[in-house]
N, CA, C and O atoms as a Tinker XYZ file with bonds, in Angstrom:
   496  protein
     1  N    -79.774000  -88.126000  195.256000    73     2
     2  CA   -81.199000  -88.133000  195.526000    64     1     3
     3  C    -81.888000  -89.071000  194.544000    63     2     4     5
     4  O    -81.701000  -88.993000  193.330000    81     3
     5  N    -82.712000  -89.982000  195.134000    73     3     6
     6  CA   -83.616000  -90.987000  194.325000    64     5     7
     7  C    -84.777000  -90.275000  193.386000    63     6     8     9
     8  O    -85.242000  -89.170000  193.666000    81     7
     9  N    -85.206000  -91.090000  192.177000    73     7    10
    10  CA   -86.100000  -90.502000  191.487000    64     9    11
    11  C    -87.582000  -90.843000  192.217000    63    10    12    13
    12  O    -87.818000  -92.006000  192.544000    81    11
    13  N    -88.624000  -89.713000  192.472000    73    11    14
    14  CA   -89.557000  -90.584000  193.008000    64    13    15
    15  C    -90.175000  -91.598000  192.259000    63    14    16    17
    16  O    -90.122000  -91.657000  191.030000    81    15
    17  N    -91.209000  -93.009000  193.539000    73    15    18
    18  CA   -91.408000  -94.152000  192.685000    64    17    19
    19  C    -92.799000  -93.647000  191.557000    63    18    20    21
    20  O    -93.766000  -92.910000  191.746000    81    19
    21  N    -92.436000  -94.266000  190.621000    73    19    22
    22  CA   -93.967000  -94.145000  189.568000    64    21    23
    23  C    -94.602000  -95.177000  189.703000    63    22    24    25
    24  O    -94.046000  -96.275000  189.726000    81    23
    25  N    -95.606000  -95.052000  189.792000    73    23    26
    26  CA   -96.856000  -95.931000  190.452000    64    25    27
    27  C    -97.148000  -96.875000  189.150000    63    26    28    29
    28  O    -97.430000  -96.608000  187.981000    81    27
    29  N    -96.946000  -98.166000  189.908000    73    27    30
    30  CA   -97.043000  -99.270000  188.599000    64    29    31
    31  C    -98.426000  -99.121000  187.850000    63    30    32    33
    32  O    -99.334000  -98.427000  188.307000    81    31
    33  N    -98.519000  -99.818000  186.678000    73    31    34
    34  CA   -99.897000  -99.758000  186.193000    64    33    35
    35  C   -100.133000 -101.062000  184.928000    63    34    36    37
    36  O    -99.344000 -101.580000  184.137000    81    35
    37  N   -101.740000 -101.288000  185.224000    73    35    38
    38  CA  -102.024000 -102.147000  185.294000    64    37    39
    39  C   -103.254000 -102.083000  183.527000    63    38    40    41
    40  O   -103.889000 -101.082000  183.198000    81    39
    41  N   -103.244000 -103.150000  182.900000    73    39    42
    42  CA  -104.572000 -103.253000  182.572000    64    41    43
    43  C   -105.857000 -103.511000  182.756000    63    42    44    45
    44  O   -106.136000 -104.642000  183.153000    81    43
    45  N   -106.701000 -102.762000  182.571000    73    43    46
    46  CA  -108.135000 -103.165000  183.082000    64    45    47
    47  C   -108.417000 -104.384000  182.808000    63    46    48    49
    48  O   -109.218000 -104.694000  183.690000    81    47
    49  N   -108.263000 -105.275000  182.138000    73    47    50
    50  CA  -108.033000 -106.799000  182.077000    64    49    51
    51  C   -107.282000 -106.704000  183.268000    63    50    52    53
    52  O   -107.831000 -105.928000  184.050000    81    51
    53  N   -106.269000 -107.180000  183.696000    73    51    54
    54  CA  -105.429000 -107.883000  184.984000    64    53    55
    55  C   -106.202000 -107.052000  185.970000    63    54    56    57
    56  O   -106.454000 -107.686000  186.994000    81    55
    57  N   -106.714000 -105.646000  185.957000    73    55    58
    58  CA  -107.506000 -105.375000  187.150000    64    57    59
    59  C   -108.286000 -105.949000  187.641000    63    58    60    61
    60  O   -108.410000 -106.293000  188.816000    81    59
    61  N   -109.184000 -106.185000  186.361000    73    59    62
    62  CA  -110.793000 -106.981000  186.346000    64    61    63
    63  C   -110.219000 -108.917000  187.193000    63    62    64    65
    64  O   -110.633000 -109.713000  188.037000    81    63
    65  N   -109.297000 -108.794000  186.408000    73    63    66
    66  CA  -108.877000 -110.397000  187.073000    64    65    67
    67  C   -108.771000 -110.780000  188.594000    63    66    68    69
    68  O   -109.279000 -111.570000  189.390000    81    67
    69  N   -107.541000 -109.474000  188.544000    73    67    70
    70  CA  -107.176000 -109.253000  190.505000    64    69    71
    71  C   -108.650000 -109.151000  190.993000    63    70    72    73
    72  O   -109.167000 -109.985000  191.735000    81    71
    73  N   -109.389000 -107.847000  190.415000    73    71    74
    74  CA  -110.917000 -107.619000  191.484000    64    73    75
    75  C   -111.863000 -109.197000  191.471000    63    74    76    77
    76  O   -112.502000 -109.542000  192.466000    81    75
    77  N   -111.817000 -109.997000  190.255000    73    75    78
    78  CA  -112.091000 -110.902000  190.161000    64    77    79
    79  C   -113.765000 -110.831000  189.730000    63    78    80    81
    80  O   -114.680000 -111.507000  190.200000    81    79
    81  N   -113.820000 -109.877000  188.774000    73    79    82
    82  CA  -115.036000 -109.053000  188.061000    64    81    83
    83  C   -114.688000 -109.373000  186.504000    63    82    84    85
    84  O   -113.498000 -109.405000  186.187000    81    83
    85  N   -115.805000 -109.638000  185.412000    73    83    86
    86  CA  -115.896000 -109.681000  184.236000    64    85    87
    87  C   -115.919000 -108.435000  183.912000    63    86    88    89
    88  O   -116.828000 -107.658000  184.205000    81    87
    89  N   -114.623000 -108.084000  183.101000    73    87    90
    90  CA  -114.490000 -107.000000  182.525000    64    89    91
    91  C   -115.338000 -106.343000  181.558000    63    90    92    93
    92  O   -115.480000 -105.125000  181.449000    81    91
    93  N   -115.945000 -107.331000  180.793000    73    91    94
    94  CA  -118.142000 -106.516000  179.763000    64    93    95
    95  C   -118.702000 -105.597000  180.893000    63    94    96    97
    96  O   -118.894000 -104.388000  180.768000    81    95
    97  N   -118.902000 -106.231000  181.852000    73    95    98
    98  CA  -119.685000 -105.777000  182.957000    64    97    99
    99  C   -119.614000 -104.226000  183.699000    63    98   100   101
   100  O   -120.445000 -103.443000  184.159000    81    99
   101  N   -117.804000 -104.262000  183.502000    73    99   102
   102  CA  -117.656000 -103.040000  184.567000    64   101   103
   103  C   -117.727000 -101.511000  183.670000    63   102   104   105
   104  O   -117.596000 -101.628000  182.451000    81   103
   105  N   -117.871000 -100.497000  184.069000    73   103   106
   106  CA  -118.319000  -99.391000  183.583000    64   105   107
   107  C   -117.275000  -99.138000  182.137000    63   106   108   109
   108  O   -116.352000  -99.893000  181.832000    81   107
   109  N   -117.592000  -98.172000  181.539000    73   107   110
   110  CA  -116.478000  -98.109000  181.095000    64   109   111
   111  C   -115.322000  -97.316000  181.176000    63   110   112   113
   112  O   -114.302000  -97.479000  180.506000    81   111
   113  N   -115.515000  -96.482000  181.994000    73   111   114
   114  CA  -114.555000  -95.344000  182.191000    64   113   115
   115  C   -113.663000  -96.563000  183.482000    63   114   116   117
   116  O   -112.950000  -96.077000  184.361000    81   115
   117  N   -113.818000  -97.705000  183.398000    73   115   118
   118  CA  -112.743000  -98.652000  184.248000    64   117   119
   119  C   -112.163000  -99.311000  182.624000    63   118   120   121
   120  O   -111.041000  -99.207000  182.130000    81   119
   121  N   -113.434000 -100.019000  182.053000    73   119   122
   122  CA  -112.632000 -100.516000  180.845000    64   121   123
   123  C   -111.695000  -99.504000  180.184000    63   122   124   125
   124  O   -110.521000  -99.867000  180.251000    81   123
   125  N   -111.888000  -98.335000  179.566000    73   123   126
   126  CA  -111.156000  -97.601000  179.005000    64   125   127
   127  C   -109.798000  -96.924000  179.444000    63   126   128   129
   128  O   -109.019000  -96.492000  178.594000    81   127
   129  N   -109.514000  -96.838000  180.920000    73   127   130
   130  CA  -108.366000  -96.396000  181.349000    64   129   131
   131  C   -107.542000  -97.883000  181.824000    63   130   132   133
   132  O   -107.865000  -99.064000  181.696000    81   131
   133  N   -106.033000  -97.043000  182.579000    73   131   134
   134  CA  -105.233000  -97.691000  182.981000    64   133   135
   135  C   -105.475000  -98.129000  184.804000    63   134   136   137
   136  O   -106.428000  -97.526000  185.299000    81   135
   137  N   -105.097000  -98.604000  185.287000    73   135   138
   138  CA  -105.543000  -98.215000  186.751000    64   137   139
   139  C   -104.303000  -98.853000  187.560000    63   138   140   141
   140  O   -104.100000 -100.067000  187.574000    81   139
   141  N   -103.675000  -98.124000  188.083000    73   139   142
   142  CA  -102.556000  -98.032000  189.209000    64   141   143
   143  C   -102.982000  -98.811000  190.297000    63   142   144   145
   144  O   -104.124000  -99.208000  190.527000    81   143
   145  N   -101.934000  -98.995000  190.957000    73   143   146
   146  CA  -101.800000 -100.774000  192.056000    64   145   147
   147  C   -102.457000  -99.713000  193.083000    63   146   148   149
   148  O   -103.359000 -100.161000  193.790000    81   147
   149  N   -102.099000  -98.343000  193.243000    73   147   150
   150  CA  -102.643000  -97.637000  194.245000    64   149   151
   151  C   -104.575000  -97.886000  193.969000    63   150   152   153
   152  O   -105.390000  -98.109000  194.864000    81   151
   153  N   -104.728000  -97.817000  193.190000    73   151   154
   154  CA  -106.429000  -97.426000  192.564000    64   153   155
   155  C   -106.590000  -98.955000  192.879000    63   154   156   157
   156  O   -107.060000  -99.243000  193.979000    81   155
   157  N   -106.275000  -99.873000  192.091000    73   155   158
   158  CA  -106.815000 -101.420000  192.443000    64   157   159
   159  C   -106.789000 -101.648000  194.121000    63   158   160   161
   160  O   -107.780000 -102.195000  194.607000    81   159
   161  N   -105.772000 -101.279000  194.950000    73   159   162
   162  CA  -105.529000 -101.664000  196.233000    64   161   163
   163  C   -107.133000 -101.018000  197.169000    63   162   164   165
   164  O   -107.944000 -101.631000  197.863000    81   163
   165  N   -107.049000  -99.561000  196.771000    73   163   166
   166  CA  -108.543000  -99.060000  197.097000    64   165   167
   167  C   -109.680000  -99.539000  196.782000    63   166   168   169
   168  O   -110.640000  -99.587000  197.550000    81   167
   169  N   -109.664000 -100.066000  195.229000    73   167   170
   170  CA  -110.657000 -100.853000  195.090000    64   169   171
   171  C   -111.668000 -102.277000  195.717000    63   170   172   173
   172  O   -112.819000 -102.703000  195.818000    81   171
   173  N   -110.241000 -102.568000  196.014000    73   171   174
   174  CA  -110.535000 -104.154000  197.272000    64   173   175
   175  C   -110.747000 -103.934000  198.295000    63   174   176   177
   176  O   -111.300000 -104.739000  199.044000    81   175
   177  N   -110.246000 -102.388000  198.750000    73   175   178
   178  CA  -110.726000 -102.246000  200.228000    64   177   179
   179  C   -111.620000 -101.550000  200.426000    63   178   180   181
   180  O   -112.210000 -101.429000  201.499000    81   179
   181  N   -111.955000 -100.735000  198.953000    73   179   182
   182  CA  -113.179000  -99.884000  199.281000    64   181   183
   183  C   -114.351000 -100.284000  198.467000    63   182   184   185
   184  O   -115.345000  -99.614000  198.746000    81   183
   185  N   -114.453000 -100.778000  197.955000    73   183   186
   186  CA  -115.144000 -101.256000  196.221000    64   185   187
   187  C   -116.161000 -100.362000  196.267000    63   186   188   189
   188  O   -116.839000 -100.157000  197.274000    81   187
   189  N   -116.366000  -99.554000  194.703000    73   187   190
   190  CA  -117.904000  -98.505000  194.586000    64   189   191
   191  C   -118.793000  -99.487000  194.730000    63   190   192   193
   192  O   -118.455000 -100.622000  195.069000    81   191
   193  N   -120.514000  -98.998000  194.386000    73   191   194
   194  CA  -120.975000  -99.742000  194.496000    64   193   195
   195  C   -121.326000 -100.552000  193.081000    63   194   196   197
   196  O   -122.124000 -101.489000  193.057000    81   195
   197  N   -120.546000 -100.007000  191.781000    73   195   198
   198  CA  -120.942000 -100.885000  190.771000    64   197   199
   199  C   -119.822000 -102.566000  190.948000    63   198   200   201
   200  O   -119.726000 -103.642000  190.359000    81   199
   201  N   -119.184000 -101.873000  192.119000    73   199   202
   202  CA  -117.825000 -103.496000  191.821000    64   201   203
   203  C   -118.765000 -104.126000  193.106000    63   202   204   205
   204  O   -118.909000 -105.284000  192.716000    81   203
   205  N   -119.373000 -104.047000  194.206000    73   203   206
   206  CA  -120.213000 -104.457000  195.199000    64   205   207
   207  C   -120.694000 -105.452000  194.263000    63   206   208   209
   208  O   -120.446000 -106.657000  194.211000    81   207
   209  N   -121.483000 -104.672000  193.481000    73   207   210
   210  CA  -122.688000 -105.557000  192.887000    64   209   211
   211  C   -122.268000 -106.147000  192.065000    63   210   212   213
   212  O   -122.949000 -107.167000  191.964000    81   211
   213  N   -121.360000 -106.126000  191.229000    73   211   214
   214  CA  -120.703000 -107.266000  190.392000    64   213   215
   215  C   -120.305000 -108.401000  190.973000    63   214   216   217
   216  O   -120.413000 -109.555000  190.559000    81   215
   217  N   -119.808000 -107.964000  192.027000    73   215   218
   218  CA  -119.069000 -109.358000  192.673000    64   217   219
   219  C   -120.370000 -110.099000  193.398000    63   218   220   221
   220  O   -120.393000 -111.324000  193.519000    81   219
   221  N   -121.437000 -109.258000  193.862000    73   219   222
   222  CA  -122.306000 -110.463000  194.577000    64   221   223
   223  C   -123.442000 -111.157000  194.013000    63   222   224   225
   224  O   -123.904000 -112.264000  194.287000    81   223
   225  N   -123.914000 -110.004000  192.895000    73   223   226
   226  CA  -124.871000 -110.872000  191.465000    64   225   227
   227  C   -124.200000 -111.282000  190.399000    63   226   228   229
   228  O   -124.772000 -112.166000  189.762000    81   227
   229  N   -123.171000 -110.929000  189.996000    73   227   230
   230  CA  -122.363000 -110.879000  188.297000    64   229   231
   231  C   -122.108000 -110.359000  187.509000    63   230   232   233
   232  O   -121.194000 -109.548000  187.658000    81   231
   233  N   -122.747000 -110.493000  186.181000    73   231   234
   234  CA  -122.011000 -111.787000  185.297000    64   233   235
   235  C   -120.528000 -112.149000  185.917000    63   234   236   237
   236  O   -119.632000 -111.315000  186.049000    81   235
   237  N   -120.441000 -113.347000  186.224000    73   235   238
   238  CA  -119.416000 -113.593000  186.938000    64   237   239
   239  C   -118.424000 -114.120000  185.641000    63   238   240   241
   240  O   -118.867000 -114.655000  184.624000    81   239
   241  N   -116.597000 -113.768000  185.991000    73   239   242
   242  CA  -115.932000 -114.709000  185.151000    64   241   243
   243  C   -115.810000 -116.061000  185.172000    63   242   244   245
   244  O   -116.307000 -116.678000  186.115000    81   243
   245  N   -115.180000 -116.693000  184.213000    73   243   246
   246  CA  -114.865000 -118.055000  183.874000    64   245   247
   247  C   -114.251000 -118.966000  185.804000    63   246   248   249
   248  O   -114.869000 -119.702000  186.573000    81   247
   249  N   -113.011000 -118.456000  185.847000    73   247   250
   250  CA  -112.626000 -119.095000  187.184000    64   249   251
   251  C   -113.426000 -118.640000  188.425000    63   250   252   253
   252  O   -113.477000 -119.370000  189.414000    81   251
   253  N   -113.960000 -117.618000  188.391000    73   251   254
   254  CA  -115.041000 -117.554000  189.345000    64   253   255
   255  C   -116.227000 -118.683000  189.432000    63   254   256   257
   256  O   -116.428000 -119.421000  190.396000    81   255
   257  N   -116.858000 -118.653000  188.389000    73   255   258
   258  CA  -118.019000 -119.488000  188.356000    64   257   259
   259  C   -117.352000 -121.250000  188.537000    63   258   260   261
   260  O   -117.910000 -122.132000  189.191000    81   259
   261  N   -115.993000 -121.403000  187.731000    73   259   262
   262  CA  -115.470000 -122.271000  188.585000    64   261   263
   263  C   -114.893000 -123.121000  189.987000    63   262   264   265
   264  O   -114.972000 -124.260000  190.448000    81   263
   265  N   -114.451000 -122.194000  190.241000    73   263   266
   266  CA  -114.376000 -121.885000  191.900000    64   265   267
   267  C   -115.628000 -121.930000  192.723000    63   266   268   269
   268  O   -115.552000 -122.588000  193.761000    81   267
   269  N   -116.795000 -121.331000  192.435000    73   267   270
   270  CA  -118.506000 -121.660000  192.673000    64   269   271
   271  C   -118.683000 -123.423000  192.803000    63   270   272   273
   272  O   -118.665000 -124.090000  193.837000    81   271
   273  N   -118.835000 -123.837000  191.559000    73   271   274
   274  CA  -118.909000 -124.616000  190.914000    64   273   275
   275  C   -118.539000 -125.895000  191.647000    63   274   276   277
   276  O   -119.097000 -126.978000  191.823000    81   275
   277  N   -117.333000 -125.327000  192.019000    73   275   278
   278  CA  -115.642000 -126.438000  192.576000    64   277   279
   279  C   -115.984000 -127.450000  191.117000    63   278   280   281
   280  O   -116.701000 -128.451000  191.089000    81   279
   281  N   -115.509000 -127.059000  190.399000    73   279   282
   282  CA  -114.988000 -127.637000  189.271000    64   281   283
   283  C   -113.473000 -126.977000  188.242000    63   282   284   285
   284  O   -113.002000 -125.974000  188.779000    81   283
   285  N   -112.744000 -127.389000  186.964000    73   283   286
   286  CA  -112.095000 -127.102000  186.958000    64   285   287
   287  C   -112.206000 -126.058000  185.829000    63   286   288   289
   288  O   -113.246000 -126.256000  185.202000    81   287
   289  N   -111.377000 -124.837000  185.267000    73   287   290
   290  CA  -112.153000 -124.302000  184.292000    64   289   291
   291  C   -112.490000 -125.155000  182.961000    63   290   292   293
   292  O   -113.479000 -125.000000  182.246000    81   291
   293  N   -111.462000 -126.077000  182.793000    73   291   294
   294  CA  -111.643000 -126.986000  181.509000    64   293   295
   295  C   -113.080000 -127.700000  181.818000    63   294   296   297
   296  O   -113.628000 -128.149000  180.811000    81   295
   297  N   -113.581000 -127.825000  182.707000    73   295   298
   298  CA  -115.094000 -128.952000  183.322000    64   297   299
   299  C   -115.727000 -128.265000  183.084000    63   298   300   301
   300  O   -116.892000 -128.653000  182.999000    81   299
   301  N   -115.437000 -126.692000  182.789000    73   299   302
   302  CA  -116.892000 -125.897000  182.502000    64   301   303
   303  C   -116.812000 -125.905000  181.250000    63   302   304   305
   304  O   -117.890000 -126.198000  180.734000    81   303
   305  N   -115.772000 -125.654000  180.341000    73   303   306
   306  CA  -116.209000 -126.239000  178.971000    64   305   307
   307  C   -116.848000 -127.446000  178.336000    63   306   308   309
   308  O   -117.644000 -127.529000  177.401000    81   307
   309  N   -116.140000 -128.589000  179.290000    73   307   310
   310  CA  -116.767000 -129.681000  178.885000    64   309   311
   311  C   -118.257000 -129.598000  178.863000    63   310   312   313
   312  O   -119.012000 -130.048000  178.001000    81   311
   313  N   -118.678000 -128.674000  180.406000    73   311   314
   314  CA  -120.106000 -129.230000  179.972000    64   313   315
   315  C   -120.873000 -127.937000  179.675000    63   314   316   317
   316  O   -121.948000 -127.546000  180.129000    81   315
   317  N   -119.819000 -127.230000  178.561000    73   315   318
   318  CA  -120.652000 -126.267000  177.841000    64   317   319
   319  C   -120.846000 -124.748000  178.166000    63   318   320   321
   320  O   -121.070000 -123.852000  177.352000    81   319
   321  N   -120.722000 -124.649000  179.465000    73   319   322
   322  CA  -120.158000 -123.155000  180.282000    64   321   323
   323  C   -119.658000 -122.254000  179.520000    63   322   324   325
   324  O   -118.470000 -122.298000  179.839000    81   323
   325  N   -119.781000 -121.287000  178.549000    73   323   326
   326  CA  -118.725000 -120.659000  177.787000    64   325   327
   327  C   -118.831000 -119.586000  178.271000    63   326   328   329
   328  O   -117.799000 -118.941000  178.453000    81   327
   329  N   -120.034000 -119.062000  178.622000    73   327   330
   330  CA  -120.741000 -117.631000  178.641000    64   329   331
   331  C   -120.438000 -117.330000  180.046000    63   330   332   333
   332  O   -120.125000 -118.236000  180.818000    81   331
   333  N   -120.522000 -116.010000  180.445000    73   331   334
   334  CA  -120.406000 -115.682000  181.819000    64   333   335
   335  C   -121.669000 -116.061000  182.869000    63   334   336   337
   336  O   -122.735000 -115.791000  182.316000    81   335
   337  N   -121.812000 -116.469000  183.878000    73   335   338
   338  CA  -123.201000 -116.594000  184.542000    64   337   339
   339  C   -123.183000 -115.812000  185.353000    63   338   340   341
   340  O   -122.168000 -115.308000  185.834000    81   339
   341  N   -124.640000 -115.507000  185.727000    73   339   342
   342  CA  -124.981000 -114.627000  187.241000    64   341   343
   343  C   -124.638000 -115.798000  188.359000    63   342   344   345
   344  O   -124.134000 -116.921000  188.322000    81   343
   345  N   -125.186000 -114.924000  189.374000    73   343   346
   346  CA  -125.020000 -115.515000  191.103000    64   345   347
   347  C   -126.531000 -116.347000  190.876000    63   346   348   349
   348  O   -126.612000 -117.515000  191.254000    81   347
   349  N   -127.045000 -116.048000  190.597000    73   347   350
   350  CA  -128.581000 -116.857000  190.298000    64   349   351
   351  C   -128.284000 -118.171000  189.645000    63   350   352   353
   352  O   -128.531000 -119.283000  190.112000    81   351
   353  N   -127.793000 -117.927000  188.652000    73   351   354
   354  CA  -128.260000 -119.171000  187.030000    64   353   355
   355  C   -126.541000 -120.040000  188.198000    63   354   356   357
   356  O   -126.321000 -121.077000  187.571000    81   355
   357  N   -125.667000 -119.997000  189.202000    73   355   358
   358  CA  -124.676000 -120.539000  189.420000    64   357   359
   359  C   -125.469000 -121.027000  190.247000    63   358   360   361
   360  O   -125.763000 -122.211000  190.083000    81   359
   361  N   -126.084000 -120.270000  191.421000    73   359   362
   362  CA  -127.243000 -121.090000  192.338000    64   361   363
   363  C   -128.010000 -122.544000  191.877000    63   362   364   365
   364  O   -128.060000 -123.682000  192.343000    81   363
   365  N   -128.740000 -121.640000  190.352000    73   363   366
   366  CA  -129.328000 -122.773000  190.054000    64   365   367
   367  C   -129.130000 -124.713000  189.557000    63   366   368   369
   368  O   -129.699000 -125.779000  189.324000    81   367
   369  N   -127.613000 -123.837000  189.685000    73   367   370
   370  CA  -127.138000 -125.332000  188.734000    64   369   371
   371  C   -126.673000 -126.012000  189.916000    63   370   372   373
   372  O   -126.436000 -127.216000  189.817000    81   371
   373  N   -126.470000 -125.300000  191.258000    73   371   374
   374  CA  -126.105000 -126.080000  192.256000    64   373   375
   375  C   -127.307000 -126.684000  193.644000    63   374   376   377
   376  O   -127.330000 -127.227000  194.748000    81   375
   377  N   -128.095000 -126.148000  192.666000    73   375   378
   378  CA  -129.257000 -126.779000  193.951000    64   377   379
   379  C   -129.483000 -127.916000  192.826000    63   378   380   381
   380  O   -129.313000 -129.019000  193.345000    81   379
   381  N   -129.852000 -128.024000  191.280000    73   379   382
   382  CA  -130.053000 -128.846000  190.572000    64   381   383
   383  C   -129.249000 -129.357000  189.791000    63   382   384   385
   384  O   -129.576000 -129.424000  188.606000    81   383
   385  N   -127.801000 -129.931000  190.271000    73   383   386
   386  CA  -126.860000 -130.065000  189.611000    64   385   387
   387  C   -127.154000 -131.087000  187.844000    63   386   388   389
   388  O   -127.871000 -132.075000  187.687000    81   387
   389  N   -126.625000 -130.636000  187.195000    73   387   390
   390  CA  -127.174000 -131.818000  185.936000    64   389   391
   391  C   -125.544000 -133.261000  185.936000    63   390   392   393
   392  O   -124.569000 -133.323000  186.685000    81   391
   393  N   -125.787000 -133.787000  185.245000    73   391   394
   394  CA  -125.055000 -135.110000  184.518000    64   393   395
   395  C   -123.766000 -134.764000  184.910000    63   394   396   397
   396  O   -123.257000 -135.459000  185.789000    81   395
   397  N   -122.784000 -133.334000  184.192000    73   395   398
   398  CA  -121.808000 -133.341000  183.774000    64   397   399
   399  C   -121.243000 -132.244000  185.166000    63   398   400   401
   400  O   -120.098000 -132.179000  185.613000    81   399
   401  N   -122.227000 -131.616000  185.532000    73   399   402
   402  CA  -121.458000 -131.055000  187.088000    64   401   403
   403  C   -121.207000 -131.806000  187.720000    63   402   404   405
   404  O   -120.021000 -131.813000  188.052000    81   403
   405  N   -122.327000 -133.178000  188.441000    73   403   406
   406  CA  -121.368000 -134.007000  189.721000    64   405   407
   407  C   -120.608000 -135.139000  188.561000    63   406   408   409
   408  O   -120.405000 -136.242000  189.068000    81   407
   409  N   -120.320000 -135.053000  187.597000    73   407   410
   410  CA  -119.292000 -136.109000  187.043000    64   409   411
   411  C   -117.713000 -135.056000  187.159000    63   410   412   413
   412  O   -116.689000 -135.663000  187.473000    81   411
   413  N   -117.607000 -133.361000  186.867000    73   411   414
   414  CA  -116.546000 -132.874000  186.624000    64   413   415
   415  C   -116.179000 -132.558000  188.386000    63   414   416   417
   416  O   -115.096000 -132.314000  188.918000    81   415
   417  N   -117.517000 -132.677000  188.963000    73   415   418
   418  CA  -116.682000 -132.383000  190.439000    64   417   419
   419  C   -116.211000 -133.346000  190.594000    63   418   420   421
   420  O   -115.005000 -133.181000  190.775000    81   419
   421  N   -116.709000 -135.118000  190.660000    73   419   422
   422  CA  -116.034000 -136.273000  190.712000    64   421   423
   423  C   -114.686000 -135.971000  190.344000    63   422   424   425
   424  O   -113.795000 -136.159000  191.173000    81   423
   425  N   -114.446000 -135.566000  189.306000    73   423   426
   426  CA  -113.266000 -135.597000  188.456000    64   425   427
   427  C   -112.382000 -134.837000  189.441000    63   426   428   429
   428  O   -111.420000 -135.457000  189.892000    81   427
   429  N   -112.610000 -133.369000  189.899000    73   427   430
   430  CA  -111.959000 -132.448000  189.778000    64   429   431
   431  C   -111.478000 -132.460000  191.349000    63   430   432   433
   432  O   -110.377000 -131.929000  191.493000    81   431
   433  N   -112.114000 -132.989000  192.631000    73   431   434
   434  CA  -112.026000 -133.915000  193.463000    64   433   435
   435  C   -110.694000 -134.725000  193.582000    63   434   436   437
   436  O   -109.953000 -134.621000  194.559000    81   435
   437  N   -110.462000 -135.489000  192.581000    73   435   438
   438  CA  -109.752000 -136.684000  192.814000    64   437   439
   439  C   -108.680000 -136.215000  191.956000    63   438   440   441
   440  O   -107.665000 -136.908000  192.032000    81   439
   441  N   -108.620000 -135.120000  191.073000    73   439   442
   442  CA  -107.539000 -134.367000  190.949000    64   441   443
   443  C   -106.847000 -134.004000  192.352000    63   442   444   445
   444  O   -105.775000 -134.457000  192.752000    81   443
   445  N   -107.586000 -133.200000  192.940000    73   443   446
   446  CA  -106.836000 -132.727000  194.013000    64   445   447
   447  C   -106.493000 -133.355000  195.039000    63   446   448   449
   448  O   -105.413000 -133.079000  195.562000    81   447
   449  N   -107.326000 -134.352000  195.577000    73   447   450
   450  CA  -106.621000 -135.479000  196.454000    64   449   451
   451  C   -105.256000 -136.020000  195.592000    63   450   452   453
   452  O   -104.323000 -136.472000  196.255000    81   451
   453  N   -105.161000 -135.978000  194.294000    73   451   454
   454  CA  -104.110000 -136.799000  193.983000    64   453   455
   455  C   -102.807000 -135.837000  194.090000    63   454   456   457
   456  O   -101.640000 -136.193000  194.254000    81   455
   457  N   -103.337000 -134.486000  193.950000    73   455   458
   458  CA  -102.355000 -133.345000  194.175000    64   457   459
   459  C   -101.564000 -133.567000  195.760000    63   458   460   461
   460  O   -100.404000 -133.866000  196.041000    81   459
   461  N   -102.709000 -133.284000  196.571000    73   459   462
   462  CA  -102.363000 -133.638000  198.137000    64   461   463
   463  C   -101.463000 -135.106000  198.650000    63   462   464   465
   464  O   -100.773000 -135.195000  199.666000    81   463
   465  N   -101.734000 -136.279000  197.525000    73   463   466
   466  CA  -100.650000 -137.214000  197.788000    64   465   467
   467  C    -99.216000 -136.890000  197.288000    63   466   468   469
   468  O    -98.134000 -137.110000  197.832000    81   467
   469  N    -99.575000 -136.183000  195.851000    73   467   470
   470  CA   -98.164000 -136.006000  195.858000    64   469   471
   471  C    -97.469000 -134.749000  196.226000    63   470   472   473
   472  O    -96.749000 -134.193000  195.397000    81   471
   473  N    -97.638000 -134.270000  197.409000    73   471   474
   474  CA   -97.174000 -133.265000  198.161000    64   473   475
   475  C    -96.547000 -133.942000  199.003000    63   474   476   477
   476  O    -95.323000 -133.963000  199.130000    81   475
   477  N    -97.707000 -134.815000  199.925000    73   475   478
   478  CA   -97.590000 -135.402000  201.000000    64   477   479
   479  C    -97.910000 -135.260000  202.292000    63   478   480   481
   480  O    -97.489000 -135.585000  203.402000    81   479
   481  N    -99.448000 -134.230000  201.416000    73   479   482
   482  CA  -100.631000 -133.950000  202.484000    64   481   483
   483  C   -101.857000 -134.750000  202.176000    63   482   484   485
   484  O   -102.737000 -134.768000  201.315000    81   483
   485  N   -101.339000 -135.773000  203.870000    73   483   486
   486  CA  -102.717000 -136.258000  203.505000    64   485   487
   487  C   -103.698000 -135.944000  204.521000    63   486   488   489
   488  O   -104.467000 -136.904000  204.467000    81   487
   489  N   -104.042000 -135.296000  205.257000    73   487   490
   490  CA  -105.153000 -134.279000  205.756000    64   489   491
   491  C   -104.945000 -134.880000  207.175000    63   490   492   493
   492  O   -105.807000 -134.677000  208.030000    81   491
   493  N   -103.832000 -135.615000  207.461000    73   491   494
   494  CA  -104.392000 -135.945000  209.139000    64   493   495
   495  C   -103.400000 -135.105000  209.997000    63   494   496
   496  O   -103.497000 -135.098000  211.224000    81   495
């Protein structure tokens, strides 16, 4: 007879990552425990409403606001990004992009086309 399975477990860091939520943000009785692939899996399909609202106002993480952005996470350092942003202040920088956003999307752009050549996708 098999032992039953024990339910993997996770840190609230790698949770916060998978949910794709800044871990400051989320309550703490999430920061302070462990949380099982069962609990994260519910989470994505059910989210309370404090992970709702994280994910659709913020403080958003680093590759999130990158991914927003379409820049790379290193482009948000360059142009100074350190801090977490809301869904607002990410809005704002994309209706009024400054200097160093359409120079790191330039950049970050022609990264990935150069990725897609050397695959040997070229989109047709």
């Amino acid at each position: 007879m098999s032992k039953p399975k024990k339910s993997q477990m996770m840190k609230p860091s790698t949770a916060a990552l998978k949910l794709e939520v800044y871990l400051p943000a989320t309550p703490p009785e999430f920061q302070d425990g462990m949380v099982s692939r069962e609990q994260l899996d519910d989470l994505q399909h059910n989210p309370p409403p404090w992970l709702a609202e994280l994910r659709k106002n913020g403080p958003h993480p680093r590759h999130v606001i990158a991914a927003r952005l379409r820049v790379s996470n290193s482009g948000l350092a360059r142009g100074g990004i350190t801090d977490p942003l809301t869904t607002s202040e990410i809005a704002a920088l994309i209706a009024e992009p400054p200097a160093w956003l359409v120079r790191e999307r330039e950049t970050y752009a022609e990264v990935l086309r150069e990725q897609r050549i050397q695959r040997g996708d070229t989109g047709a």
